[in-house]
C-alpha positions in Angstrom: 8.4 0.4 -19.9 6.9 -1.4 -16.6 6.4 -5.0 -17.2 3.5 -6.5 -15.1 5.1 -10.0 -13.5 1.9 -10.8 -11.4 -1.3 -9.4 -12.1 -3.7 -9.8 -9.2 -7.6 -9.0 -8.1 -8.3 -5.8 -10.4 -5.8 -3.0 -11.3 -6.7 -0.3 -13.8 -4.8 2.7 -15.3 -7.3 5.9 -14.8 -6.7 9.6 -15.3 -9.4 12.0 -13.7 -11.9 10.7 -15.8 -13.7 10.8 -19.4 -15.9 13.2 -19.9 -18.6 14.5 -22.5 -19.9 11.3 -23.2 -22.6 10.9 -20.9 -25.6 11.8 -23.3 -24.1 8.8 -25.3 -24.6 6.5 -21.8 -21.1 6.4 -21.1 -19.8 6.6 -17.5 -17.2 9.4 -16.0 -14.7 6.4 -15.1 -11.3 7.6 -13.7 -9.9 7.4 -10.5 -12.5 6.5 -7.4 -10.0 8.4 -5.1 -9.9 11.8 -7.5 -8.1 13.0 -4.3 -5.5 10.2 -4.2 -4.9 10.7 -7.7 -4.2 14.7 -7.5 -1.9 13.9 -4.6 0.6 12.0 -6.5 1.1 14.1 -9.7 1.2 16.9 -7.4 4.3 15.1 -5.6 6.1 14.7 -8.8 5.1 17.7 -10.7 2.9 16.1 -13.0 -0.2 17.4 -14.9 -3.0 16.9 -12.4 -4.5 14.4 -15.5 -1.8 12.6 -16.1 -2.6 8.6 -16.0 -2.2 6.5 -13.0 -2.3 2.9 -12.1 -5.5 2.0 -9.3 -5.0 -1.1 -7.2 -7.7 -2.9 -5.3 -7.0 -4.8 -2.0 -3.6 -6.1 -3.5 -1.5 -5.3 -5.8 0.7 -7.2 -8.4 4.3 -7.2 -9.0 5.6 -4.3 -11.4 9.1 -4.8 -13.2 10.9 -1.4 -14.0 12.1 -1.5 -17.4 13.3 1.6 -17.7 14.5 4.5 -15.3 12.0 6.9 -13.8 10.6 8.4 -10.3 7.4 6.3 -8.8 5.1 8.0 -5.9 2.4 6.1 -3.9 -0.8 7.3 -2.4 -3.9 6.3 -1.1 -4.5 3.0 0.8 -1.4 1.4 2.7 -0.4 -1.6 1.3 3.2 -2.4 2.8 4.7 -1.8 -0.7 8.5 -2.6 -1.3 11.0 -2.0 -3.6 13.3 -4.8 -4.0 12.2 -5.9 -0.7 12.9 -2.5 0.9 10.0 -0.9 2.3 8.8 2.5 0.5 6.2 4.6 2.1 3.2 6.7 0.8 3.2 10.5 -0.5 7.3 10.1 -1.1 8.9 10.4 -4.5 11.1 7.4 -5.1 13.7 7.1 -7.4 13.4 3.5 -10.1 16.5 2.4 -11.7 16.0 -0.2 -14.8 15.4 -3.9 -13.3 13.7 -2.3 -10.0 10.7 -4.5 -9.1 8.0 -3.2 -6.9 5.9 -5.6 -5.2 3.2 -5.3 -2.7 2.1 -6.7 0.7 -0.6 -6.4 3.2 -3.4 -4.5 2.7 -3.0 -1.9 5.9 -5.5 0.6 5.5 -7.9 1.8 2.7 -8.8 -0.1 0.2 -7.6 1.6 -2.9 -3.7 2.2 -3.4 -2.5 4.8 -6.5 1.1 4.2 -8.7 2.2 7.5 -10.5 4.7 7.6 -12.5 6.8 10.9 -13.4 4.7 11.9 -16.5 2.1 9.4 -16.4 1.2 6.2 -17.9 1.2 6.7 -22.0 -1.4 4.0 -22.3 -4.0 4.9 -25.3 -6.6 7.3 -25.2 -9.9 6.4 -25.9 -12.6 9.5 -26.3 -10.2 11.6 -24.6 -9.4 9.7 -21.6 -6.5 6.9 -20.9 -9.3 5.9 -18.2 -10.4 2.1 -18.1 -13.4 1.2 -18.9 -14.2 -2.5 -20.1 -16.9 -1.8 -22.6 -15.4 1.3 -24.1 -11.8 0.4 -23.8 -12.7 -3.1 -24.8 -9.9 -5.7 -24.7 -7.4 -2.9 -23.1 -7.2 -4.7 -19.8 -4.1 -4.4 -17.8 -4.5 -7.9 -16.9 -4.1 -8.5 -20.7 -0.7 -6.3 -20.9 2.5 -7.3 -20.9 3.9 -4.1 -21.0 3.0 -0.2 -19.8 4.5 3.2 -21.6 6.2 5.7 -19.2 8.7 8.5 -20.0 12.0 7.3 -19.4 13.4 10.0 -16.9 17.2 9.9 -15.4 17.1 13.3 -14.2 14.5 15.1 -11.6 14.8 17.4 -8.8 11.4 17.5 -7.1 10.8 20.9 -5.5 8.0 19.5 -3.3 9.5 17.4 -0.2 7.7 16.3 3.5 4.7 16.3 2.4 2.0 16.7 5.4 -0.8 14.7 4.1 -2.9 13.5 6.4 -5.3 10.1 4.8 -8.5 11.5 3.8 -10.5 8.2 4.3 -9.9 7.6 8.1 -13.3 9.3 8.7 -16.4 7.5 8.6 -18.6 10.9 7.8 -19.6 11.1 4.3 -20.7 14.6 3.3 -24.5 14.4 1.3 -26.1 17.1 -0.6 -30.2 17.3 -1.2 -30.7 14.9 -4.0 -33.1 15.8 -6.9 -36.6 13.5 -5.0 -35.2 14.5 -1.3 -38.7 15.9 -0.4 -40.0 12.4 -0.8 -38.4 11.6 2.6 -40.8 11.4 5.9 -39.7 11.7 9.0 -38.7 8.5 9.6 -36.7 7.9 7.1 -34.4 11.3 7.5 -34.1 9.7 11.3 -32.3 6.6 10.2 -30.3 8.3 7.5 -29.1 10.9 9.1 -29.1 9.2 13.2 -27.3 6.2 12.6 -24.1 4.4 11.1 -24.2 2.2 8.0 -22.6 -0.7 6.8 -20.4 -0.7 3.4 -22.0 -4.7 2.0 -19.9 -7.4 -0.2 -22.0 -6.3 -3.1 -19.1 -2.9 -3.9 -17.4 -2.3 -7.0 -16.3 0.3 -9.4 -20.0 0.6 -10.2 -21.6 1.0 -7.4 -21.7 1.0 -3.4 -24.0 -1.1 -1.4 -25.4 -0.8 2.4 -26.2 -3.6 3.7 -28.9 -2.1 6.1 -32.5 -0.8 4.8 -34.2 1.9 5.5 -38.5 2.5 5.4 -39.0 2.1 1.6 -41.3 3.6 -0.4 -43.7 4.0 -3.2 -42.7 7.2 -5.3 -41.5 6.9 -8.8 -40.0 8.8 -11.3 -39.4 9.1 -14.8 -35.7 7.6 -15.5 -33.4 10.5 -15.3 -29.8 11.6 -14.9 -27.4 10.2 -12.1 -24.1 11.4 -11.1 -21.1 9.5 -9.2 -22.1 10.1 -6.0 -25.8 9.8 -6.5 -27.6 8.1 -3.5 -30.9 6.2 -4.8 -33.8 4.6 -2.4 -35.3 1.6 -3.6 -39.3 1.0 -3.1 -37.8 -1.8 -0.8 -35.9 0.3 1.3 -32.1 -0.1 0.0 -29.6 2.4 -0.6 -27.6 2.4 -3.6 -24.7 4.8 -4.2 -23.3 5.5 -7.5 -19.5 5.5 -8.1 -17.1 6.5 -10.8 -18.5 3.9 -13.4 -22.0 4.1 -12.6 -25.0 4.3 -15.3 -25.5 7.7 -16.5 -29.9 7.2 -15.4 -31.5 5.7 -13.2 -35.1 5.1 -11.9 -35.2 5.0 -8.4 -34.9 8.4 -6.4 -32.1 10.3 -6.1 -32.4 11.2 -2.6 -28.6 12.5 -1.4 -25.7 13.6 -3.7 -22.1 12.8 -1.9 -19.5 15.8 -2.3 -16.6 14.8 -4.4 -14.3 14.4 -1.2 -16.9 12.1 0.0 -16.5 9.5 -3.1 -13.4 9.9 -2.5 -13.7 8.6 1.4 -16.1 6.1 0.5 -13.7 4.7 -2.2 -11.4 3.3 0.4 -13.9 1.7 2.3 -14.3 -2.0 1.9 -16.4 -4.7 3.4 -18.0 -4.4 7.0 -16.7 -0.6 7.1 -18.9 1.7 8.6 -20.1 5.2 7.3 -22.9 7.8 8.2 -24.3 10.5 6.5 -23.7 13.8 7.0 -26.0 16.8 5.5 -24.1 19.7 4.2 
């Protein structure tokens, strides 16, 4: 069992996400870094799905209950383990009473906690992802305690990792959305010519940039969106879609990010910059 001693800001536990539910309006969810999240069940052998904990900007302070092997990935956050500094991409053995706490945010913006066999939270439409309106009243702010397989035992056969952090570039990878012909000249110039600016207004839901872009006065019927999905507003904004995103939308899909490029743009926070790059 890990028992939470200080919640903070917004962690979640996320698999790779929920999914064959979107004709019913319900989002994808799981892990905004899918790539963060393979990397750490790959390090300790578990199921690529297996449930992980998400941490935003700062983490909390996790009490170890029981015995098992922890590995970190994603965003530096100068975690510790009773006060001893553990690093990212290593498998670490927990005894019973370890506490794990966390420090400065370093780099990224999204840290990952596995746990040797994943977190044995409840599964809701086939996913142990969280999702406030579907997983209503589940919120790990709201738990005292988290399931885990208790494990004594485990020889890791993976060791030195060379992983390199997938979110130190700035380039996110676009597809052609769906109403990409709608785009004049002027408008591919500034998309694809200069850098953006990741605004306050970022979440779980979706991505902001701050700057605009010539707007325009196309519409469309409401229609499917993806994570990932890029839409133009008549005003000139650019809205992209992350991991708990609405399922339609009714401005343009112009650009559709690769899955490595959610991925990037999951770790980017405030002020960070990005720029488009057409693939």
């Amino acid at each position: 069992m890990l028992k939470v001693l200080n919640p903070v800001f917004f962690s979640t536990i996320q698999d790779l996400g929920r999914f064959g539910y979107r004709s019913m309006g319900v989002p994808v969810s799981g892990g905004m870094d899918a790539l963060a999240v393979r990397k750490a069940n790959l390090l300790l052998e578990n199921q690529p799905n297996d449930a992980v904990m998400e941490i935003t900007m700062t983490g909390p302070t996790l009490l170890f209950e029981t015995p098992t092997y922890i590995c970190l990935t994603g965003a530096e956050m100068a975690a510790t383990l009773n006060n001893e500094p553990i690093k990212n991409h290593n498998v670490v053995q927990v005894k019973a009473g370890d506490i794990l706490s966390y420090g400065k945010l370093e780099s990224g913006f999204r840290s990952y906690l596995a746990v040797k066999g994943g977190f044995l939270t409840e599964e809701v439409l086939g996913s142990r992802s969280q999702y406030f309106p579907v997983t209503a009243g589940k919120k790990l702010l709201e738990r005292n305690e988290i399931s885990y397989f208790e494990t004594k035992r485990y020889d890791a056969l993976i060791s030195d990792p060379k992983l390199e952090n997938h979110f130190n570039s700035n380039f996110l990878e676009v597809e052609k959305g769906p109403e990409f012909m709608i785009l004049g000249d002027a408008q591919l110039a500034e998309l694809f010519a200069q850098e953006f600016t990741v605004s306050e207004k970022n979440n779980r839901m979706a991505y902001q940039i701050a700057e605009k872009i010539v707007g325009h006065q196309h519409t469309i019927i409401t229609s499917g969106t993806l994570p990932g999905t890029v839409q133009l507003t008549p005003g000139g904004k650019l809205l992209i879609l992350m991991k708990d995103g609405q399922t339609t939308g009714g401005y343009p899909r112009i650009l559709q990010l690769t899955e490595a490029s959610i991925c990037t743009l999951a770790q980017k926070r405030a002020g960070d910059t990005v720029q488009f790059k057409l693939v």
